[in-house]
Each structure stands twice: as structure tokens, then as C-alpha cells.
C-alpha positions in Angstrom: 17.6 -27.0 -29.1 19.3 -26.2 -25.5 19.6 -22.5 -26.4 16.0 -22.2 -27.0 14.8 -23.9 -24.1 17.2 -21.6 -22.3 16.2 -18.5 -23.9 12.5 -19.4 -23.5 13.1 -19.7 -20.0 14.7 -16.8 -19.3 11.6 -14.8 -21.0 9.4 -16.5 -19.2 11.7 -15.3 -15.5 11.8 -12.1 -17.0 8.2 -11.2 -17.2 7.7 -12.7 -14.1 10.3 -10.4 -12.3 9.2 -7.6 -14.0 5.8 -8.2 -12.9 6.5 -8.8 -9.1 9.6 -7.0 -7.4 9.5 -9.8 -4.6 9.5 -12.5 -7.3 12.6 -10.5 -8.2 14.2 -9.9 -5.2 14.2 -14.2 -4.9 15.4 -14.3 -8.8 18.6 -11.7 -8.0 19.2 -12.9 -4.5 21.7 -15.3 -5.7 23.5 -12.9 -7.4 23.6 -9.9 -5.1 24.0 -11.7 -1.9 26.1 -15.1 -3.1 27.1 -16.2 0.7 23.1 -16.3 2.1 20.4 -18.1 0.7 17.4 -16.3 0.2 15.0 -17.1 3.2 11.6 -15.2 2.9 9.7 -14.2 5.6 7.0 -12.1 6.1 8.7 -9.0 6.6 10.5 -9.4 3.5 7.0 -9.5 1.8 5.7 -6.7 3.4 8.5 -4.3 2.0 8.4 -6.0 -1.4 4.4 -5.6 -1.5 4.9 -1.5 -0.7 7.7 -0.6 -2.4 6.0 -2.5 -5.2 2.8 0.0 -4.4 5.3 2.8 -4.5 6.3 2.0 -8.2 2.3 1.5 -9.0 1.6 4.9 -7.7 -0.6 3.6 -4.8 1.7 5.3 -2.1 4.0 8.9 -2.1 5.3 8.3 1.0 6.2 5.4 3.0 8.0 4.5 5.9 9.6 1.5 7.3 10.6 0.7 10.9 12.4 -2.3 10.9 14.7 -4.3 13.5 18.6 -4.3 12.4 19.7 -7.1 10.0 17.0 -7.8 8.5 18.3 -7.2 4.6 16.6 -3.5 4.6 19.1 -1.5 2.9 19.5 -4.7 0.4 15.5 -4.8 -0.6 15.1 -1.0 -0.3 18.8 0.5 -1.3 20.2 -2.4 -3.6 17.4 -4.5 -5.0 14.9 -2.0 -5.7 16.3 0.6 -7.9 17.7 -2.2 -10.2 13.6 -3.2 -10.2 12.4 -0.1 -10.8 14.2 0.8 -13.7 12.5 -2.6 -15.6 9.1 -0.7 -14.5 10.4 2.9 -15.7 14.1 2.8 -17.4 14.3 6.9 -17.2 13.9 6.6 -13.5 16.3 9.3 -11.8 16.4 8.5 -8.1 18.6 9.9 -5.3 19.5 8.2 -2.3 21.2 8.8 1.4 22.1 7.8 4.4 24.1 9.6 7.7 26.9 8.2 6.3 28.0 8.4 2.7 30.2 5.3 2.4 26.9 3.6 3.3 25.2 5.2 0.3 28.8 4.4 -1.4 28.2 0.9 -0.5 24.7 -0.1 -1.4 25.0 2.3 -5.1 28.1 0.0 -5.7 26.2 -2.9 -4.9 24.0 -1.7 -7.3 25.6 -0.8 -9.8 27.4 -4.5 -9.9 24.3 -6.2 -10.0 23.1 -4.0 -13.3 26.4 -5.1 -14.9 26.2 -9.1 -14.0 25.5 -11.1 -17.0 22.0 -12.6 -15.2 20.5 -9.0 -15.2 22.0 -7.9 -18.7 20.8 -10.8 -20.1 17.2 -10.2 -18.9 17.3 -6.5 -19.7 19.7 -5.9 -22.0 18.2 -2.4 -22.9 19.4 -1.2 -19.2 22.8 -0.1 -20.1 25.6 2.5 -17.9 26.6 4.9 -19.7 30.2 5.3 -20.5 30.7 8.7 -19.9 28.2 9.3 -16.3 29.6 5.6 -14.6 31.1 6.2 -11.1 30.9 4.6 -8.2 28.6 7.5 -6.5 27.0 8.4 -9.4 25.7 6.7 -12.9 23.2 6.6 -15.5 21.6 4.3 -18.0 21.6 4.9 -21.9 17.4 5.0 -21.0 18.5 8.3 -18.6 17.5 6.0 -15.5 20.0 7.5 -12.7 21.2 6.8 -9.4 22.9 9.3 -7.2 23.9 9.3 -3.4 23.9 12.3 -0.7 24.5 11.9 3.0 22.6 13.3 5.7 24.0 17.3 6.0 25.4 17.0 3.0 25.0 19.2 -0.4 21.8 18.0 -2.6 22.3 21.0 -4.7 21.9 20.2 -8.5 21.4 16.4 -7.3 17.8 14.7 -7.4 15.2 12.6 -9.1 11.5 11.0 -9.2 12.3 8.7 -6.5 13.9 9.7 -3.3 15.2 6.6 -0.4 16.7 7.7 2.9 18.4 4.5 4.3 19.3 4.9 8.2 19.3 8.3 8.2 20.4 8.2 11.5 23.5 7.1 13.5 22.3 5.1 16.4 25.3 6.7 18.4 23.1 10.0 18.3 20.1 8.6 18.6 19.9 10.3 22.2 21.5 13.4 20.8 18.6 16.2 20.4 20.3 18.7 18.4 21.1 15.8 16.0 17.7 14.7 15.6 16.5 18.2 15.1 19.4 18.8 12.4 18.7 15.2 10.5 14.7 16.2 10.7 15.4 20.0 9.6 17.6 18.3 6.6 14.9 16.0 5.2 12.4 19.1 5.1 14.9 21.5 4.0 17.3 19.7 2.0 16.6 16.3 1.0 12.8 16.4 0.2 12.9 19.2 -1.8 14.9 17.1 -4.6 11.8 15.9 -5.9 11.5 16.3 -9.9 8.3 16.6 -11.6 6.7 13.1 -12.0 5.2 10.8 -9.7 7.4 11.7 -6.4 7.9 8.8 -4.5 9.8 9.5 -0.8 10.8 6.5 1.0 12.6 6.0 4.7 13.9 2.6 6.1 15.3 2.8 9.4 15.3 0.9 12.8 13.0 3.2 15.2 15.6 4.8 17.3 14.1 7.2 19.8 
């Protein structure tokens, strides 16, 4: 019948996208970013293949210096927590940015993508809960979580296994020495010392500013 052609197709997707996050980023493109075909390129498979490494265990700590517009905070902000909860469903991870109505942003976008009928129906066992389900802030019945910070801003009783700094600077104050001192000083003091016990991934994406 239709339905189980349909349902054997989507088992088939969904071991493939499980398998390969840049196989996934192409699968949920569509759905996360419904005005702009997917168009791969090399840079796109260069992130995919490290954050991929990142959720294998092969790298603690990465970095990416990349040019502006270029889908980064999608891949690395949007696309890959949504991934990495298929690998590890009690995945708590924190992100920030200088700005939190751009850590607002991308956890929203996020957060819609887990809900749209294409991801449930893959993984239906990756469910919000009710009662932990904000905008800045939610969590799966598997514990996965996602919270936001902002650069200065407080990380106490916030954290996770996974920790992604998206643009955690303003280009504005990218000249600005005491700014770069105080974002650096925050990362050290602050931000990196969310880590919980686990594998203790730390990721940056940011164009190179200075």
C-alpha cells in the first residue's frame, strides 16, 4: 500500500540522517529555511564533517572562522542541536551569542523545527516537555535541553555537555580593546566553566574580526 511505501521510506531517511548530520542538514533544509534552496558547497561540508567529529568524540574544541552569510549560525545554532539529540536524546547544551535576541532567534528556530511534523514523524521519541517549553529555554521528555546566555550575561545554574558560542562578538566593537578583553575574560570565566560531566564539547563560529 501507499502508507507502507511511505513509511518505509521515511525509515530508510531516517537512518540515513541519523547517520550523517550533513545528510541531515540537506533532509531539514526545506523545512527550516523554506525561502532558499539548499545549495552545498564545500564550506558547508566542512562544518557538517566537524561538528559531526564533535558528536563522535574526535574533537573537544573547535573553532570556525567563517565569512558572513554563509548559513553558520543555521548549521551550527539551528540545525545541529536538533541532530544531536537523534545521536544522544539527553543532550543538555547551552548556547550564546553578544546578543541574546540572537540566541532568542536561532533557539526558536529550533525549537520550531523539533515540533514540524517532518522531524516528529522521524523521531517521534524527541518530545518538549510541557512544563520546561519557552522560547529561551526547553527540554525533551529524553532530558535533551537547550538553553541560551548572551555574552556578559549570568550562566549561573545554566549549562550542559555541549556548549556553542555563535558571534560572540559585535562587529561594531571589534576595534574596541576593552571589549575584546571582557568577551575573552567571559568565555574563560563564565561561559566555559558550564561544562557538565560528560564528553564536553565547546564550539565557536564566528567571522574573524580583529
Amino acid at each position: 500500500s501507499l502508507e507502507r511505501i511511505h513509511q518505509e521510506l521515511v525509515q530508510r531517511e531516517t537512518e540515513i540522517y541519523t547517520k550523517s548530520f550533513l545528510e541531515f542538514i540537506k533532509g531539514a533544509w526545506p523545512i527550516c529555511e523554506p525561502g532558499s534552496p539548499f545549495m552545498n558547497g564545500y564550506h558547508i561540508e566542512a562544518i557538517a564533517e566537524h561538528l559531526q567529529a564533535c558528536a563522535n568524540g574526535e574533537i573537544n574544541k573547535l573553532l570556525i572562522n567563517i565569512a558572513p552569510r554563509h548559513g553558520k549560525s543555521t548549521l551550527c545554532s539551528v540545525l545541529f542541536p536538533a541532530w544531536l539529540w537523534t545521536q544522544s536524546p539527553s543532550e543538555r547544551m547551552l548556547f550564546g551569542s553578544y546578543a541574546l535576541q540572537l540566541a532568542m532567534r536561532d533557539s526558536t528556530r529550533t525549537r520550531r523545527l523539533i515540533t514540524e511534523e517532518w522531524y516528529r514523524e522521524r523521531w517521534p521519541h524527541l518530545v518538549m516537555t510541557t512544563d520546561q517549553a519557552t522560547k529561551a529555554n526547553f527540554e525533551l521528555t529524553t532530558t535533551g535541553q537547550r538553553q541560551i546566555t548572551s555574552v556578559g550575561g549570568p550562566t549561573t545554574g545554566i549549562g550542559g555537555t555541549t556548549l556553542v558560542l555563535d558571534d560572540p562578538l559585535n562587529m561594531k566593537d571589534a576595534d574596541s580593546a576593552i571589549v575584546r578583553e571582557n568577551t575573552i575574560t567571559w568565555i574563560r570565566e563564565a561561559f566555559s566553566t558550564r561544562l557538565n560531566p560528560g564528553r564536553q564539547i565547546q564550539v565557536c563560529v564566528m567571522q574573524r574580526l580583529h
